[in-house]
N, C-alpha and C positions, 0 to 999 in steps of 0.2 A: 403574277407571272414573271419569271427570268427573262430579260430581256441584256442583251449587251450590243450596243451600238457602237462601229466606229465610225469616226472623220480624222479631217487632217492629212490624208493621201491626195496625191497629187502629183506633177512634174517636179523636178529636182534637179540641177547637174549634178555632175560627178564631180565627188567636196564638198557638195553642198548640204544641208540639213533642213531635217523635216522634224517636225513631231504632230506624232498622231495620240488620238484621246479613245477612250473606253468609254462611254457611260454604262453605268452599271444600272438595274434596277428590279426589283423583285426582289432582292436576296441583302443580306446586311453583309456589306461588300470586306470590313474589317473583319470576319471571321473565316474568308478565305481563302485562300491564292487565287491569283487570274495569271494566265499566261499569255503569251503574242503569237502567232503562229505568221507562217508564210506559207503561198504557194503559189510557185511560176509554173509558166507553162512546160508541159513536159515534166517536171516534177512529182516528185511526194512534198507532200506537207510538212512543213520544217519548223518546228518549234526554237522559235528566236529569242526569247524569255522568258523571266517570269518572278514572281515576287510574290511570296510567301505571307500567309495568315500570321504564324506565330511570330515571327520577330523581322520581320521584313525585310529578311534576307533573299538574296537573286540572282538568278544565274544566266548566263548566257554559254553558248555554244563558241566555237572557235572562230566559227566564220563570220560573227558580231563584235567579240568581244573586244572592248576599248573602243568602239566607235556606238554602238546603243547602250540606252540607260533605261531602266523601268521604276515607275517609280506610281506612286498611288496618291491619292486627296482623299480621306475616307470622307469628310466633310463636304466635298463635292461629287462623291459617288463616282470616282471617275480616276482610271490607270491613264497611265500615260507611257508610251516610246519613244525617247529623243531620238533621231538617228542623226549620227554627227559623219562626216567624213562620206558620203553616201557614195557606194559604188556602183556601177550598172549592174551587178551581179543581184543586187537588193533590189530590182525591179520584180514585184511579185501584187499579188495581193493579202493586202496584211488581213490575220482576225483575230480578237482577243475573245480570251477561252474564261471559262471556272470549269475545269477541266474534271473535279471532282460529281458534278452534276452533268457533265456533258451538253452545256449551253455553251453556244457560240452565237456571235456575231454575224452580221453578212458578209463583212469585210469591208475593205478599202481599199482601193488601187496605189500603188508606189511605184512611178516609173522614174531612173535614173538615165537620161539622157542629156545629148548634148543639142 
């Protein structure tokens, strides 16, 4: 069975940095992409990354870009989200995806305050 678990959400200033983890399981996580997603209150659901099966390329949206990183450990079954620079605005809950099977995570809380 697919299962994708996150941790690593938490309190955080604003500046400050988090990184959250994926474990991945069920599925042979190098064959293929996982994304991050967000959703605060009031919101739609915002896809904040993602990183690619074929050649491990990633993308981000405007409202991350240069301050998140995604990156993967096939070896330990498990994505990761640095978030660097952390703004209150990234206060949401995070959930990483394999977006092609439509398994998610339960999520993880990320609050930026002071």
């Amino acid at each position: 069975q697919v299962q994708l678990v996150e941790s690593g959400g938490g309190l955080v200033q604003p500046g400050g940095s988090l990184r959250l983890s994926c474990a991945a399981s069920g599925f042979t996580l190098d064959n293929y992409g996982v994304s991050w997603y967000r959703q605060a209150p009031g919101k739609e659901r915002e896809g904040v990354s993602c990183i690619s099966s074929a050649d491990d390329s990633t993308y981000y949206p405007n409202s991350v870009k240069g301050r998140f990183t995604i990156s993967r450990d096939n070896a330990k079954d498990t994505v990761y989200l640095q978030m660097m620079r952390a703004k209150p605005e990234d206060t949401a809950v995070y959930y990483c995806a394999q977006i092609s099977g439509n398994y998610w995570g339960q999520g993880t809380q990320v609050t930026v305050s002071s």
